[in-house]
N, C-alpha and C positions, 0 to 999 in steps of 0.2 A: 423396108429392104435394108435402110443403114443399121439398123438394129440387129439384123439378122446377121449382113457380113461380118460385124462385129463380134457376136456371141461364135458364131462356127469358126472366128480365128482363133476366139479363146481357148474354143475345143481342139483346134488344131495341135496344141499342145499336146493332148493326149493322143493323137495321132501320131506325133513324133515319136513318145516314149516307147508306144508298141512298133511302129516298124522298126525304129532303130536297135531295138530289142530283138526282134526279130532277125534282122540283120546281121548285127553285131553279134550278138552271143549266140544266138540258137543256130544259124547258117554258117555264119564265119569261126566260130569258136573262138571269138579273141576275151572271154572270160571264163575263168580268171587269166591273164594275159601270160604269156609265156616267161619263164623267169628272164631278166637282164642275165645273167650267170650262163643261159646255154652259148655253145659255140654257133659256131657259122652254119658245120653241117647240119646240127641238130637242129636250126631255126629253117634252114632248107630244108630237114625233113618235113616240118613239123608244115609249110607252105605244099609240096607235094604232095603229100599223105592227105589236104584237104583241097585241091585246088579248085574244084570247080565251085564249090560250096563256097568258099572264100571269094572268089569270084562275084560270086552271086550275091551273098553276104554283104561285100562292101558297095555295089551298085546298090541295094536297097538302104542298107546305112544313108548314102547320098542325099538318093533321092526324099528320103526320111527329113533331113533338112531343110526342103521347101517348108512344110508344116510350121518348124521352129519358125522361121522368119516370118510367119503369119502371127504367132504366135507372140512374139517378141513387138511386133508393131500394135496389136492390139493391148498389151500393156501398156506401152506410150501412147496409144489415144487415150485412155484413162486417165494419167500421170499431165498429158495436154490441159483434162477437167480443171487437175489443182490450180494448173502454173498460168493459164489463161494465155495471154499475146506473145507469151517471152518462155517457150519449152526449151529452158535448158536442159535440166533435167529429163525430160521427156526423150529429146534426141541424143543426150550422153548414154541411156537407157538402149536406146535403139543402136546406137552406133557399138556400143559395149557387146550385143549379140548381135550383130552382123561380124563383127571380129571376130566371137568367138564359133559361130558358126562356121566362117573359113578356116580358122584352123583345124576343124574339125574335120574338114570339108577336106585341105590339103593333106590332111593323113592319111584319112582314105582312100587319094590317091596315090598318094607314096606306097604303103602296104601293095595297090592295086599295083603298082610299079612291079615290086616283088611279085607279084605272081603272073605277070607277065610273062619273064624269062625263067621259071624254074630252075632251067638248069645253067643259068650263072654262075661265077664263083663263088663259092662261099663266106669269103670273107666281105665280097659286094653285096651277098645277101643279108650280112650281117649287119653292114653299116645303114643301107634301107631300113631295114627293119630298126636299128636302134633312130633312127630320124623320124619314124611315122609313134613310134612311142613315146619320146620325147615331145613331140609337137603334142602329141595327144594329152600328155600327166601334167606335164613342167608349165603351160600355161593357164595358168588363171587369172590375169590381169582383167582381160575382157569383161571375165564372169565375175568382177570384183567390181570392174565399172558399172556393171547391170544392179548390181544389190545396192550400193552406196547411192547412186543416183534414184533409185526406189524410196529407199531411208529416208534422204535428205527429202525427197516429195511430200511422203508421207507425213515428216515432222512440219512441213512449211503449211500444211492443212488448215488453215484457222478459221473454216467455215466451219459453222452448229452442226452440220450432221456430214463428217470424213467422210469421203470415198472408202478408206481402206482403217483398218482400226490401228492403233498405234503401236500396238505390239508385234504387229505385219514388219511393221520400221525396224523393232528391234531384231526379229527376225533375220531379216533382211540386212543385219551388220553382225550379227553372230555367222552367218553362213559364208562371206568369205575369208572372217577368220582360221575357220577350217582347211580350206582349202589352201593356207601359205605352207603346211609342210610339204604341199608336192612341190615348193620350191629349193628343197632341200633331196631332189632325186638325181640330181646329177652328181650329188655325193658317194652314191652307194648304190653299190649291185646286192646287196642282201638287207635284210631287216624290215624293219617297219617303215623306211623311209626308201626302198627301193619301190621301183614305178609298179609293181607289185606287193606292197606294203601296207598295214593294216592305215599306218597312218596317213600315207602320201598318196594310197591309190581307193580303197575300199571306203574310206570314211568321206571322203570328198566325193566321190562316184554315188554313193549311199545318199549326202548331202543336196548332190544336186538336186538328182530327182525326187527328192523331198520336197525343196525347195521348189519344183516346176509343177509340182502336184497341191500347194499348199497356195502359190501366184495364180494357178486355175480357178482354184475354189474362191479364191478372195477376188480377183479379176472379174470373172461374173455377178459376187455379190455388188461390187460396184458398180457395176452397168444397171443393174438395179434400183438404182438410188439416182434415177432422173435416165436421162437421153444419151447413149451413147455419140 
């Protein structure tokens, strides 16, 4: 039975990606996100013109993140394997996506905020609306904490046969690389570096879920490799 909770958190991930998928882009339309550049009215059309979908969108986004957290702790039982009595690593890992889930979590609400009162001012629509995007692009600290404490797990492995192979680690320190230009979004409403940006929004967005699809496959292989 501890084997199995184990293995169906690691699946949980993939649970995530599709409902949040679903959620997020196919019901709510928040991809590709709306430019920084529109005004107030146009961000309130653009909330009316989809309201119940959105609506509905962002409660499944939501609830989408139960999974992650499943998901996120079954890596750190792993990461537990290397470090034995002293999981530092293990719960800097864990604590890194629990952060990053709540912010996730809070923009969701904020957005839901927005579509609460449609017909608000405009210009209060607009500042919602720039707060739930901001929270969304501009932080990657969390999901910076989750890859480095992976890393460092991974390199400290100095048993004959790893849990995870070592090029997981390097992985795992190239991928929040990427993600430091969405710390360059609060600079700019247009380009590559606006929260719509090939560089600050599409290539870390891309990254992640690479990155949650690649910790699946290698997550499992190490459950593998002895007793969960």
């Amino acid at each position: 039975m501890n084997s199995q909770t184990h293995r169906l958190s690691v699946w949980s991930g993939v649970v995530f990606m599709v409902l949040f998928s679903i959620g997020w882009v196919a019901l709510a339309r928040f991809l590709p996100p709306p430019s920084p550049n529109l005004t107030g009215l146009e961000i309130a059309g653009f909330y009316r013109d989809n309201l119940f979908m959105i609506r509905l969108g962002l409660v499944l986004s939501q609830a989408s993140l139960v999974f992650y957290l499943f998901w996120v702790v079954a890596i750190s039982s792993q990461l537990k394997r290397i470090e034995g009595s002293s999981p530092i690593l293990a719960d800097a890992q864990l604590l890194g996506g629990l952060g990053g889930c709540t912010v996730i979590l809070i923009a969701c609400i904020v957005w839901g905020a927005v579509s609460f009162r449609p017909d608000r001012a405009p210009d209060l629509t607009l500042m919602l609306n720039d707060f739930g995007w901001l929270l969304f692009t501009t932080t990657f600290a969390p999901f910076m904490t989750q890859d480095f404490a992976i890393a460092w797990a991974i390199f400290s492995d100095k048993s004959p046969s790893p849990l995870f192979p070592r090029w997981v680690a390097y992985f795992n320190i190239w991928t929040p690389l990427l993600f430091i230009p969405a710390g360059l979004i609060l600079f700019f409403k247009t380009g590559p570096f606006a929260w719509n940006g090939i560089l600050a929004f599409w290539i870390p967005l891309v990254i992640f879920f690479t990155w949650m699809i690649v910790m699946t496959v290698m997550t499992l292989r190490a459950m593998n490799r002895g007793t969960a």
